[in-house]
N, CA, C and O atoms as a Tinker XYZ file with bonds, in Angstrom:
   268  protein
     1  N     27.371000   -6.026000  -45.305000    73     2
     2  CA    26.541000   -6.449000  -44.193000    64     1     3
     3  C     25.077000   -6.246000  -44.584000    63     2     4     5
     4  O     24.939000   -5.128000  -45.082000    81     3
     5  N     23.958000   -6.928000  -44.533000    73     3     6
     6  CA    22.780000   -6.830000  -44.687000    64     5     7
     7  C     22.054000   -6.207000  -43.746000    63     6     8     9
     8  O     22.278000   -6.180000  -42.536000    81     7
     9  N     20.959000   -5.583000  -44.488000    73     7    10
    10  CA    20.441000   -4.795000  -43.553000    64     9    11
    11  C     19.073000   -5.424000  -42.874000    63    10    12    13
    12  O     18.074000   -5.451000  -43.593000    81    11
    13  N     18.986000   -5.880000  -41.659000    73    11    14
    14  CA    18.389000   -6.605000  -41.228000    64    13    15
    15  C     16.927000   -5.872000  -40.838000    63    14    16    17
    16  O     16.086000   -6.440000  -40.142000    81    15
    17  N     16.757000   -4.530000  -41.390000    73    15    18
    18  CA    15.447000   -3.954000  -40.735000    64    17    19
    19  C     14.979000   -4.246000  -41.864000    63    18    20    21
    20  O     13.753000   -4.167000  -41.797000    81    19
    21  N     15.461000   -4.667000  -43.289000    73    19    22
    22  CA    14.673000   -4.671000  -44.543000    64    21    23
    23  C     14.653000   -6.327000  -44.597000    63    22    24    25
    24  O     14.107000   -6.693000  -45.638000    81    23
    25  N     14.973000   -7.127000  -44.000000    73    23    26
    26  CA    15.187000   -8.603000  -44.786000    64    25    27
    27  C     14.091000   -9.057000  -44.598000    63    26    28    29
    28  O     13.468000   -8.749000  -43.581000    81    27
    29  N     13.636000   -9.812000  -45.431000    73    27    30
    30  CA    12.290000  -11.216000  -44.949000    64    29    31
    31  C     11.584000  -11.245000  -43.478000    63    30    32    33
    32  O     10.563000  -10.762000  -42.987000    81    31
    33  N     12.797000  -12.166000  -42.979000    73    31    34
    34  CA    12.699000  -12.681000  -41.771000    64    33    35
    35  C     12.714000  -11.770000  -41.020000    63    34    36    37
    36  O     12.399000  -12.177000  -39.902000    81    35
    37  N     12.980000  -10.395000  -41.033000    73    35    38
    38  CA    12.536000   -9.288000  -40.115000    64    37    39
    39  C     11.153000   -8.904000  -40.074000    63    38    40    41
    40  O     10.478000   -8.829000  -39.047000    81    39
    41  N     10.624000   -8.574000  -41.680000    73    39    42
    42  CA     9.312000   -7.976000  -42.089000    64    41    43
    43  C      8.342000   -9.653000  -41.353000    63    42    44    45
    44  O      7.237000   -9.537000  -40.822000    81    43
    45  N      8.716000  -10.378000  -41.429000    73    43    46
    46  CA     8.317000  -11.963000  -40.956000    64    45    47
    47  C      7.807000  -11.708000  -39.547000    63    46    48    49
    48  O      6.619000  -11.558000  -39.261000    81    47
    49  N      8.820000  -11.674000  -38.704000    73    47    50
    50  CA     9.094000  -11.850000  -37.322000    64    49    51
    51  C      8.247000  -10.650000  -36.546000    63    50    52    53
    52  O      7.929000  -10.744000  -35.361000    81    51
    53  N      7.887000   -9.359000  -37.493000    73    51    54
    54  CA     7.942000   -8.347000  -36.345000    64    53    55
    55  C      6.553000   -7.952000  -37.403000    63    54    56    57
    56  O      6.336000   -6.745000  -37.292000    81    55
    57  N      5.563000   -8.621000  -38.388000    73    55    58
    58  CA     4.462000   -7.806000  -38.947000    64    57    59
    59  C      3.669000   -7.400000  -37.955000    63    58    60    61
    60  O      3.454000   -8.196000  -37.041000    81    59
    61  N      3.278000   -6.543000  -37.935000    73    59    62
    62  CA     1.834000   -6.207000  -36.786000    64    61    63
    63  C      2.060000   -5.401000  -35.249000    63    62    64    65
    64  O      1.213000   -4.911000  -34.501000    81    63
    65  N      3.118000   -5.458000  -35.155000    73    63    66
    66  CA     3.860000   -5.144000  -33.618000    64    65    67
    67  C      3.770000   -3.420000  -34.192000    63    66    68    69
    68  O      3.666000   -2.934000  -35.318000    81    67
    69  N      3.846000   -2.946000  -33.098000    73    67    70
    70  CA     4.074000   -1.500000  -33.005000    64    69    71
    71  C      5.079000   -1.212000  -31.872000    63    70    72    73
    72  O      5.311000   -2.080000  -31.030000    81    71
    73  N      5.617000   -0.130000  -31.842000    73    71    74
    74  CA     6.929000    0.399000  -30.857000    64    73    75
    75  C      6.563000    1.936000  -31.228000    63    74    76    77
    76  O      5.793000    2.390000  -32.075000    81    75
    77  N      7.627000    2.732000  -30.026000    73    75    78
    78  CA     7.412000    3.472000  -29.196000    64    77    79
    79  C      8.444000    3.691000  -29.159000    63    78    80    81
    80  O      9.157000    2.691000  -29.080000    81    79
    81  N      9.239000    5.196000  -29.193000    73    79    82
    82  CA    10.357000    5.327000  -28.139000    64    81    83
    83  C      9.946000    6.669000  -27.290000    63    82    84    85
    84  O      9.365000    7.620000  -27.814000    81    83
    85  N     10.259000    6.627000  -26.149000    73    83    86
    86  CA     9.719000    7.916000  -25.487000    64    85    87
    87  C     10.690000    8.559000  -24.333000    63    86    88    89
    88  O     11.501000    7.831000  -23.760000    81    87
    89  N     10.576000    9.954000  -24.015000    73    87    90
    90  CA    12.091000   10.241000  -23.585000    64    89    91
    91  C     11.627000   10.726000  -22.131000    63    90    92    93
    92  O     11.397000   11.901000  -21.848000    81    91
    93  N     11.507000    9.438000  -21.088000    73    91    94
    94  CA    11.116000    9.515000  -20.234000    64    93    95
    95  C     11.345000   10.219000  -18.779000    63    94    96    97
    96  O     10.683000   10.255000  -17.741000    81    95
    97  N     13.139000   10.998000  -19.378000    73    95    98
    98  CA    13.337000   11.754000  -17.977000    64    97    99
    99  C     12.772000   12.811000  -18.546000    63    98   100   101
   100  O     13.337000   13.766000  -18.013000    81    99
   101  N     11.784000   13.328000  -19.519000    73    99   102
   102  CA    10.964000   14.403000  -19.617000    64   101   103
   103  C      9.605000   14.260000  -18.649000    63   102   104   105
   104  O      9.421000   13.050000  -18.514000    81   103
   105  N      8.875000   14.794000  -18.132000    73   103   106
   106  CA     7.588000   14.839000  -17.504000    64   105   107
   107  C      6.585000   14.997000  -19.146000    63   106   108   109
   108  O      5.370000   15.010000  -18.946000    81   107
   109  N      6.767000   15.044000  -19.775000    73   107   110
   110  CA     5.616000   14.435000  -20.846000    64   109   111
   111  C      5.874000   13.108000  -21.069000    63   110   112   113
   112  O      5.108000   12.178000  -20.821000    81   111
   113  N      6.849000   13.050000  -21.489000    73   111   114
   114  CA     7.271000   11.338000  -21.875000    64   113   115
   115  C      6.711000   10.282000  -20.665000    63   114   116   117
   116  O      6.341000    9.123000  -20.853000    81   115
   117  N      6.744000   10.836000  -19.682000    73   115   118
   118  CA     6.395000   10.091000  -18.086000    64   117   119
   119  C      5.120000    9.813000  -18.566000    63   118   120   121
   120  O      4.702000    8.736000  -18.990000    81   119
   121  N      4.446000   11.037000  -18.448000    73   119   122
   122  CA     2.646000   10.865000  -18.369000    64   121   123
   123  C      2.105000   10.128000  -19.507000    63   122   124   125
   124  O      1.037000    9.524000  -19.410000    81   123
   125  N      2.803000   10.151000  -20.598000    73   123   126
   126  CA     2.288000    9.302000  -21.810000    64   125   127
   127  C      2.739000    7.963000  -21.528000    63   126   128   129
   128  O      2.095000    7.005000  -21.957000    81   127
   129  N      3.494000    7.851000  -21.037000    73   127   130
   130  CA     3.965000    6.075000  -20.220000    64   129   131
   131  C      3.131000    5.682000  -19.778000    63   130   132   133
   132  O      2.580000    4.640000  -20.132000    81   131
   133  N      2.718000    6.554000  -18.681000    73   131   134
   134  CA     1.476000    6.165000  -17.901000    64   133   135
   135  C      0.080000    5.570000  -18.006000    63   134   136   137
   136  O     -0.446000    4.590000  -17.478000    81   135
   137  N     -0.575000    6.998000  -19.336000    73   135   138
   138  CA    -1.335000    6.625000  -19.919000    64   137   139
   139  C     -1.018000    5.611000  -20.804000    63   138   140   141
   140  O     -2.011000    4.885000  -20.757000    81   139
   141  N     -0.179000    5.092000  -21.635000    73   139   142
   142  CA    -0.097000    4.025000  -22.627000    64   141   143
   143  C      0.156000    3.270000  -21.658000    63   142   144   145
   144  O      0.279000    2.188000  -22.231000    81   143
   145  N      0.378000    3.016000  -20.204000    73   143   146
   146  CA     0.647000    1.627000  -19.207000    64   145   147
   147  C     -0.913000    1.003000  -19.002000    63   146   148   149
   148  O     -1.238000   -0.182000  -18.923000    81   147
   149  N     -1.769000    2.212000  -18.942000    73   147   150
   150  CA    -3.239000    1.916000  -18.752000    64   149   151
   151  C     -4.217000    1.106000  -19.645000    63   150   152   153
   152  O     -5.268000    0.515000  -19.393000    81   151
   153  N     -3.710000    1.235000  -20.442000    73   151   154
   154  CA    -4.472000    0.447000  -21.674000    64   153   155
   155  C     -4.188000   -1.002000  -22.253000    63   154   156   157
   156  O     -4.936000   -1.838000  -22.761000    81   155
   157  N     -2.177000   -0.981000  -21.861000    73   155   158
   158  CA    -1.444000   -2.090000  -22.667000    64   157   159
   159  C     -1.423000   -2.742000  -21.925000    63   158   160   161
   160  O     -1.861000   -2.438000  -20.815000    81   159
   161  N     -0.717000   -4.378000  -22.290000    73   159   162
   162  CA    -1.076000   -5.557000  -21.216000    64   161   163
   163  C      1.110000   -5.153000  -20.976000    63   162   164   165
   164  O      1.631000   -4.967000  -19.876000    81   163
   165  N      1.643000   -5.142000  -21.921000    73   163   166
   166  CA     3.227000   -5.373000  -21.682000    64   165   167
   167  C      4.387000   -4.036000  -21.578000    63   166   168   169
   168  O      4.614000   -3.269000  -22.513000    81   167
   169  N      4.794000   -3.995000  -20.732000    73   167   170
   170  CA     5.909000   -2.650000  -21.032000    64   169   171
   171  C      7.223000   -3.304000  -21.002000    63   170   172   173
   172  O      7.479000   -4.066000  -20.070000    81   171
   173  N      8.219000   -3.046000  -22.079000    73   171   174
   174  CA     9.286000   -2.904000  -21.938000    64   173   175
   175  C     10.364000   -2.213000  -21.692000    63   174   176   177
   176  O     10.771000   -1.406000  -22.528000    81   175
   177  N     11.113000   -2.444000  -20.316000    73   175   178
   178  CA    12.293000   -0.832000  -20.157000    64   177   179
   179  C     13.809000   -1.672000  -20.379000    63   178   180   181
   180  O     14.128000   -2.858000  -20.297000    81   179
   181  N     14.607000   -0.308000  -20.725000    73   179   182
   182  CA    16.119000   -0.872000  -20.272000    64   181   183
   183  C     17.084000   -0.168000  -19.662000    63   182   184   185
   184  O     18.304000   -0.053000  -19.788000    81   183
   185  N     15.769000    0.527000  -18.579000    73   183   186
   186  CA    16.463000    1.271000  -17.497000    64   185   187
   187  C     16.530000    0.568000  -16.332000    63   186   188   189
   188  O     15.818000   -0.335000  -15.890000    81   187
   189  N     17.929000    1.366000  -15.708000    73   187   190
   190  CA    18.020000    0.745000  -14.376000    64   189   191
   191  C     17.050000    1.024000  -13.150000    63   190   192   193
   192  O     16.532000    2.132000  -13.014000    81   191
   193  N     16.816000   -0.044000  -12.240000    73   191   194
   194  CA    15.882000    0.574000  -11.253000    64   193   195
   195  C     15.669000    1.552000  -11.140000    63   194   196   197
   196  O     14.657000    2.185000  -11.441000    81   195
   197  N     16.739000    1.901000  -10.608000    73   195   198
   198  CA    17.347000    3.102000   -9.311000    64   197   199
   199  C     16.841000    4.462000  -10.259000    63   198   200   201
   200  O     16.634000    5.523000   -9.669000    81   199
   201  N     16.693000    4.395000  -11.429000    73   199   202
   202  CA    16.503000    6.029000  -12.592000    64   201   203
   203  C     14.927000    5.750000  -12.252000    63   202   204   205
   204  O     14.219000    6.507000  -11.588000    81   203
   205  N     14.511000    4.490000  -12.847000    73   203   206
   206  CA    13.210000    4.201000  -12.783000    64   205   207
   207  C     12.282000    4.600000  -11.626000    63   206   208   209
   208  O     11.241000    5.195000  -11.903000    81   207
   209  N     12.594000    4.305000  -10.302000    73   207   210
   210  CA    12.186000    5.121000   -9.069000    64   209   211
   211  C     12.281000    6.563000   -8.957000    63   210   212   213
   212  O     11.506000    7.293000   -8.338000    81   211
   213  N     13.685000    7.022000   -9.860000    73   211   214
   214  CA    13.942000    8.375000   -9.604000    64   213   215
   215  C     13.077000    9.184000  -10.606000    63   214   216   217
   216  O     13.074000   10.407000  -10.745000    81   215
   217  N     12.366000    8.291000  -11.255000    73   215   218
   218  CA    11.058000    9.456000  -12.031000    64   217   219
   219  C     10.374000    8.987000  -12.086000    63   218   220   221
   220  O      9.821000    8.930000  -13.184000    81   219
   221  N      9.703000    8.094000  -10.719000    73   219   222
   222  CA     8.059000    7.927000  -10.409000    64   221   223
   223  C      8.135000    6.760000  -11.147000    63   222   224   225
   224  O      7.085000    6.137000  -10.989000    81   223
   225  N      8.891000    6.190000  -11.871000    73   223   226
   226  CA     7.847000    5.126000  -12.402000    64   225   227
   227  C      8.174000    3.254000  -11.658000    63   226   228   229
   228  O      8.674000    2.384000  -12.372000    81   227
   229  N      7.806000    3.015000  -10.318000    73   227   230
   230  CA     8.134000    1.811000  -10.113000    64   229   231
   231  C      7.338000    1.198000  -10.532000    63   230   232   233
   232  O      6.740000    1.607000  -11.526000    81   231
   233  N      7.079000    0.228000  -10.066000    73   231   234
   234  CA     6.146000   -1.252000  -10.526000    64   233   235
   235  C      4.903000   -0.407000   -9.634000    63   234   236   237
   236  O      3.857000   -0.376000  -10.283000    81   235
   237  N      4.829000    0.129000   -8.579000    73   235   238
   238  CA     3.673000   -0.402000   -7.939000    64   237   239
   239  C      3.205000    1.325000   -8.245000    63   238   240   241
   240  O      2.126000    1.628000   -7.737000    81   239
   241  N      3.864000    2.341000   -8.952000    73   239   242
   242  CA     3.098000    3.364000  -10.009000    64   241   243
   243  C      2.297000    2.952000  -11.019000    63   242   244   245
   244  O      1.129000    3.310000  -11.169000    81   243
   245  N      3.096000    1.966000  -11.945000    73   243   246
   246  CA     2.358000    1.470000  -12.910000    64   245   247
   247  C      1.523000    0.674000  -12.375000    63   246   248   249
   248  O      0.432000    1.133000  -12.716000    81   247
   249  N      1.350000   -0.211000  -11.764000    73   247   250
   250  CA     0.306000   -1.139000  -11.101000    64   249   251
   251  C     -1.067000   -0.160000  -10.801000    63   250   252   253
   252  O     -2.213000   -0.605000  -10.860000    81   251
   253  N     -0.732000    1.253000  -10.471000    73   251   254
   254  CA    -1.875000    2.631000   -9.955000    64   253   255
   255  C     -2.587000    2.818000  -11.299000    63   254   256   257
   256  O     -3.744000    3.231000  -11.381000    81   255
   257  N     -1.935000    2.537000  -12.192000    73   255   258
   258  CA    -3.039000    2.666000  -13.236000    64   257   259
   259  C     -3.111000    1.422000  -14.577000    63   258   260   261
   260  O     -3.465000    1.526000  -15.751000    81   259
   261  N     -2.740000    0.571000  -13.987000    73   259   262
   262  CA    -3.324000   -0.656000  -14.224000    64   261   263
   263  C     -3.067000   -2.012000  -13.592000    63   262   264   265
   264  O     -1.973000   -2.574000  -13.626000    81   263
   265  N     -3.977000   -2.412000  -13.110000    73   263   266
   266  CA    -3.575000   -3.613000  -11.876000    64   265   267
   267  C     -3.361000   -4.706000  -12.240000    63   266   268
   268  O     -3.076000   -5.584000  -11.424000    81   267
């Protein structure tokens, strides 16, 4: 099987991008969300709402520090 984090069309597709993983049912991981929500135009989650509310972070938190 090839390893697709080393191929071409990976190093291709993804030059320049940066990522993040952050461990957000911590209260540091939260506040650095926050602050990195303030600055960036895009966030990506692949949590469910319902966790997402349950540690502060809805849409209209993040919207509090950047509109």
């Amino acid at each position: 099987m090839p390893n697709t984090d080393k191929s071409g069309l990976f190093w291709h597709l993804n030059t320049g991008k940066r990522s993040i993983t952050l461990d957000i049912e911590n209260p540091t991981g939260r506040e650095l969300l926050l602050r990195m929500a303030a600055k960036y135009d895009v966030l990506v989650d692949n949590n469910l709402p319902m966790d997402m509310k349950r540690w502060g972070l809805t849409y209209d938190a993040i919207q509090q520090v950047n509109p």
